[in-house]
C-alpha positions as CSV (number, residue, x, y, z in Angstrom):
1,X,14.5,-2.5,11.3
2,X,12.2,-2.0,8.3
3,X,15.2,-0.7,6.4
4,X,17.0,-3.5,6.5
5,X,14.3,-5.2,4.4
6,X,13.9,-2.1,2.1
7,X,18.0,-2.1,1.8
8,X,17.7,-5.6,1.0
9,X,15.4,-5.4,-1.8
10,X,16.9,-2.7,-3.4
11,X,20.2,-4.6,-3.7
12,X,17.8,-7.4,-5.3
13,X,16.6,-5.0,-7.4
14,X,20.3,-3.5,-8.8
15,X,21.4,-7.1,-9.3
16,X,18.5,-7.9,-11.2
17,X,19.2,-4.9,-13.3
18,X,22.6,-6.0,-14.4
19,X,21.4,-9.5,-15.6
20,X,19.5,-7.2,-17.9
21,X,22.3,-5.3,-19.7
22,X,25.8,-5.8,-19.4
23,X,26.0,-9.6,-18.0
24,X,23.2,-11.1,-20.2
25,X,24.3,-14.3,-21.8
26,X,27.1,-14.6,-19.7
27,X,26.5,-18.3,-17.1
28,X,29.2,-17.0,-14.3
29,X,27.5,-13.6,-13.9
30,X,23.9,-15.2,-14.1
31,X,24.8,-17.5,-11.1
32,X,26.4,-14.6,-9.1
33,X,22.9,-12.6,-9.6
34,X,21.0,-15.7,-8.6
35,X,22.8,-16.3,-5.6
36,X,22.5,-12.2,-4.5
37,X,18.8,-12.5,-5.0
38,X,18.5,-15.8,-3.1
39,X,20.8,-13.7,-0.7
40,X,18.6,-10.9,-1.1
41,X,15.5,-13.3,-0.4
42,X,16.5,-14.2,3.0
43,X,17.9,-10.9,4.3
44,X,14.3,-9.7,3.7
45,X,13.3,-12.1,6.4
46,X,15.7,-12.1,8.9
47,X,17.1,-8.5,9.0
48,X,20.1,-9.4,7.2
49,X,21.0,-6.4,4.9
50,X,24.4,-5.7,6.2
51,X,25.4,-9.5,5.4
52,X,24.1,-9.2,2.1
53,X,26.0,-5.7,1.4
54,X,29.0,-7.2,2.0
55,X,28.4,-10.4,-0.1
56,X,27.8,-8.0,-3.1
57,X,31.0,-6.0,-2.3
58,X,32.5,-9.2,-2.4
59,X,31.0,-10.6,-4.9
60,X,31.7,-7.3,-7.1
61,X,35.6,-7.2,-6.3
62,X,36.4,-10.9,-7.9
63,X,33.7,-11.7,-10.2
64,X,33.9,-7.9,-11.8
65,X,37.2,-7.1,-12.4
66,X,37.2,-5.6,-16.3
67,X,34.0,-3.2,-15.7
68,X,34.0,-2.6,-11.7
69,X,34.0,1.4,-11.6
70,X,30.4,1.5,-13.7
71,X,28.9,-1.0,-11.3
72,X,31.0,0.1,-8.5
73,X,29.2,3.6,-9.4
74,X,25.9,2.0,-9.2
75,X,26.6,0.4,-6.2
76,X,28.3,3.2,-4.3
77,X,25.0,5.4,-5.0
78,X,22.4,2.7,-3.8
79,X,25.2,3.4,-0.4
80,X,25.2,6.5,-0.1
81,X,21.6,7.1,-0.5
82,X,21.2,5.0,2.7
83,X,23.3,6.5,4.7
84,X,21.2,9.5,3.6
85,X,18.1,8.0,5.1
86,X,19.5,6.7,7.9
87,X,21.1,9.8,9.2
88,X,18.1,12.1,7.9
89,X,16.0,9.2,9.9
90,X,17.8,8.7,12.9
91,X,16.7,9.9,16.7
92,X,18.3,8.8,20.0
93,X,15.4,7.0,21.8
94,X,14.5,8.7,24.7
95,X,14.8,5.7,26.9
96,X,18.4,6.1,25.8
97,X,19.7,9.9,25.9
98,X,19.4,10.5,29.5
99,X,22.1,7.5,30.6
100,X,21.7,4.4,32.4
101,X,20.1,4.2,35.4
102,X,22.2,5.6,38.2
103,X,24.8,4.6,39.8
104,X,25.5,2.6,36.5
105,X,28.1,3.9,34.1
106,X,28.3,3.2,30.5
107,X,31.5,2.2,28.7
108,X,31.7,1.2,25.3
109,X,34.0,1.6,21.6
110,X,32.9,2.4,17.9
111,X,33.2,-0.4,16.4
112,X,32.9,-2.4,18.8
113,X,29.4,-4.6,19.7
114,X,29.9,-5.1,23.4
115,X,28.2,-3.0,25.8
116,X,29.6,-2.5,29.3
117,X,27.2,-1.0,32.5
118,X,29.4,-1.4,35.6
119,X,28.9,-0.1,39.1
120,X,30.2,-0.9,43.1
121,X,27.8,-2.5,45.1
122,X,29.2,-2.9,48.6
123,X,32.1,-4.9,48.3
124,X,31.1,-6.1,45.1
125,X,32.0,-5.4,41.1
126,X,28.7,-5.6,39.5
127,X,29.3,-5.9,35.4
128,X,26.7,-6.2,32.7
129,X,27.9,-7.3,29.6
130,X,25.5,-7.2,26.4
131,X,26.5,-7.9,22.7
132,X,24.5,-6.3,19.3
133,X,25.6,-9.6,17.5
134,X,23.9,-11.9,20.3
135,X,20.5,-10.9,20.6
136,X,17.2,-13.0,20.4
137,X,15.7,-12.7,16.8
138,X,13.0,-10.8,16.8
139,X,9.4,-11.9,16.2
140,X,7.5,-11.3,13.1
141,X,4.2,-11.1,11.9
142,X,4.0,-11.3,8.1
143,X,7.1,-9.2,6.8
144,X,7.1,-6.5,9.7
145,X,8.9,-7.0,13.1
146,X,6.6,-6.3,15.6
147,X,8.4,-4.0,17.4
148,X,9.6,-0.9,15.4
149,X,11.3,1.0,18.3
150,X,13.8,-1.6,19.9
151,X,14.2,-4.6,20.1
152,X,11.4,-7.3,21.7
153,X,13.8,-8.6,24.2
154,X,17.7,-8.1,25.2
155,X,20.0,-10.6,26.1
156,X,22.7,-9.3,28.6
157,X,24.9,-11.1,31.6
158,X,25.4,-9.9,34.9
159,X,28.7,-10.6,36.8
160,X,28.8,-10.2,40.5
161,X,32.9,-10.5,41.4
162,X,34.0,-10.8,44.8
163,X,37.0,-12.7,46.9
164,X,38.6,-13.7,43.1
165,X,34.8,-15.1,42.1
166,X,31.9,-14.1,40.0
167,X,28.5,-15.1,40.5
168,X,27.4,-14.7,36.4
169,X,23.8,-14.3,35.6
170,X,22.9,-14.9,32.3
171,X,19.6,-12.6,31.9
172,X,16.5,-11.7,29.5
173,X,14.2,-8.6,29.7
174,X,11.4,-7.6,27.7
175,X,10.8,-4.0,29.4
176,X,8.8,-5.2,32.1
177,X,10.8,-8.1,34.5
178,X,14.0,-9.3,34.0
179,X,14.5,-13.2,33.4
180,X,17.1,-15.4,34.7
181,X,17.9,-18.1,32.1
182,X,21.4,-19.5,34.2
183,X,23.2,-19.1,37.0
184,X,27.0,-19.8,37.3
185,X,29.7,-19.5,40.0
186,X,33.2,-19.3,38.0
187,X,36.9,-18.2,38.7
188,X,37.6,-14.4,38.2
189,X,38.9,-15.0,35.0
190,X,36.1,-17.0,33.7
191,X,35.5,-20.7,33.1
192,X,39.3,-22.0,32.1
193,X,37.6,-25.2,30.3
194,X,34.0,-26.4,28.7
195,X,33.8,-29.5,31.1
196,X,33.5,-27.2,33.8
197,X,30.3,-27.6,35.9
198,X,29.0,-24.5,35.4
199,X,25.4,-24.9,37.4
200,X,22.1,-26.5,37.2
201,X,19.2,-25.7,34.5
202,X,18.0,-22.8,36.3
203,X,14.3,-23.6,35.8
204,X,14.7,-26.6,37.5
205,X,15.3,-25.0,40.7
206,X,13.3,-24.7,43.6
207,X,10.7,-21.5,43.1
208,X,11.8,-20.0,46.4
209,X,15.1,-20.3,45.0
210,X,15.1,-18.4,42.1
211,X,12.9,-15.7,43.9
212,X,15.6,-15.4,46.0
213,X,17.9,-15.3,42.8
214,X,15.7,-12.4,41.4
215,X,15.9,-10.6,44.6
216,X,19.6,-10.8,45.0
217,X,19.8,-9.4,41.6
218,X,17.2,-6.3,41.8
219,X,19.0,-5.3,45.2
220,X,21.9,-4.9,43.0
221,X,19.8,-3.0,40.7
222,X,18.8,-5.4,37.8
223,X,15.4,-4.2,37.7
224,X,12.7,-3.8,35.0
225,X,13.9,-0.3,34.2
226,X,17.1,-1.3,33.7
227,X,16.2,-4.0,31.4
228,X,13.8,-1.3,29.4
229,X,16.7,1.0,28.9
230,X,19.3,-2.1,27.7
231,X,16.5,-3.2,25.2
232,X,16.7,0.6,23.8
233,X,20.6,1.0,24.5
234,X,20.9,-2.5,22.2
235,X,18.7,-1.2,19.5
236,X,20.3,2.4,18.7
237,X,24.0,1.0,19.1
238,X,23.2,-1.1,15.8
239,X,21.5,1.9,14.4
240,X,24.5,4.0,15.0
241,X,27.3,0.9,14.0
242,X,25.2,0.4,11.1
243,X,25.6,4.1,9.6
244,X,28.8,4.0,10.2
245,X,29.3,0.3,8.3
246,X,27.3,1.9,4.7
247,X,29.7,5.0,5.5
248,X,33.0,2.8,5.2
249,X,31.7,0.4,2.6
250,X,30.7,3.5,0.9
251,X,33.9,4.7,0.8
252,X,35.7,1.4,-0.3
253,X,33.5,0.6,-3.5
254,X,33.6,4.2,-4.6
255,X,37.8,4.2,-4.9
């Protein structure tokens, strides 16, 4: 995750470097390089490098036009050097390169941010569903993020389908337990409208109930170690999509 903030101040930087050379003087290109530092500025905190590449891509294709393939240059090196570093830098966690916990099986696309761990449990489909774009943001302390092998906590839902039904669990999991947030009985195909009951606050349940909840769910094999290896699974899919994205946009800005 640290390269995300190193990422984000080197595009900082290169902006910066136009304003002093080919742009100076010039009010358009000074408020373009303002807003990619202020851009820049807030990636560095929140992890946001790959939104900030493409607002410079963007940026760069209509504000550029007369001198794109020097800056285009520039900016298709700064790419490809990290896609250097990431690839040079990158290792499967171990959590990760052994497979989810059995009987589980993986499916997912390139591309693609869902996650998919399905298994048979009796008479039962049991899904879990967990997205790279709808995770928790991660705590800091100062400009580091505390955890520099995987992410803090994972969020990920559990369906349990049965009879044309699915008992959905939306979950947490730091590593160690796994956390019920909500609990929702809905039609196979999802809830069909937002005024829906969809269940009470889950907290607000009686404690023996959402014991019971837990249990139903670790008999089904949402345990800790599952959680441990989603919280990995999460982290090195957007290590892997991310190479990938600098590959393509790479590619685009160097043509």
């Amino acid at each position: 995750m640290a390269t995300r903030q190193r990422v984000a101040r080197s595009i900082c930087s290169f902006f910066a470097q136009q304003q002093s050379t080919a742009f100076t003087g010039q009010h358009a290109a000074g408020a373009l390089i303002s807003a990619a530092q202020q851009s820049a500025f807030a990636a560095y905190h929140h992890q946001a490098a790959p939104l900030l590449l493409r607002t410079a891509v963007a940026a760069f294709s209509r504000s550029l036009t007369t001198s794109a393939p020097s800056y285009n240059s520039s900016l298709s090196s700064l790419l490809r050097e990290e896609v250097d570093y990431e690839k040079k830098n990158y290792m499967r966690p171990d959590q990760v390169s052994g497979g989810p916990p059995a009987p589980f099986k993986l499916a997912e696309s390139p591309g693609d941010t869902l996650l998919t761990l399905s298994r048979t449990y009796k008479n039962e489909e049991i899904s879990i569903d967990l997205h790279v774009n709808n995770q928790p943001s991660p705590p800091y302390q100062g400009e580091e993020v505390v955890d520099e092998e995987g992410i803090t906590t994972v969020a990920f839902n559990v369906s349990v389908l049965k009879d044309g039904k699915m008992l959905v669990f939306e979950c947490e999991s730091d590593g160690s337990s796994v956390n019920i947030n909500h609990v929702s009985l809905e039609p196979k195909e999802g809830l069909t409208s937002e005024s829906m009951y969809s269940g009470p606050v889950f907290d607000e349940l009686d404690d023996s109930l959402q014991r019971n909840f837990s249990t139903f769910l670790e008999e089904r094999g949402i345990t800790a170690e599952l959680g441990e290896y989603l919280r990995f699974l999460i982290y090195d899919k957007e290590q892997r999509e991310y190479q990938t994205w600098l590959s393509e946009v790479e590619k685009f800005v160097s043509k």
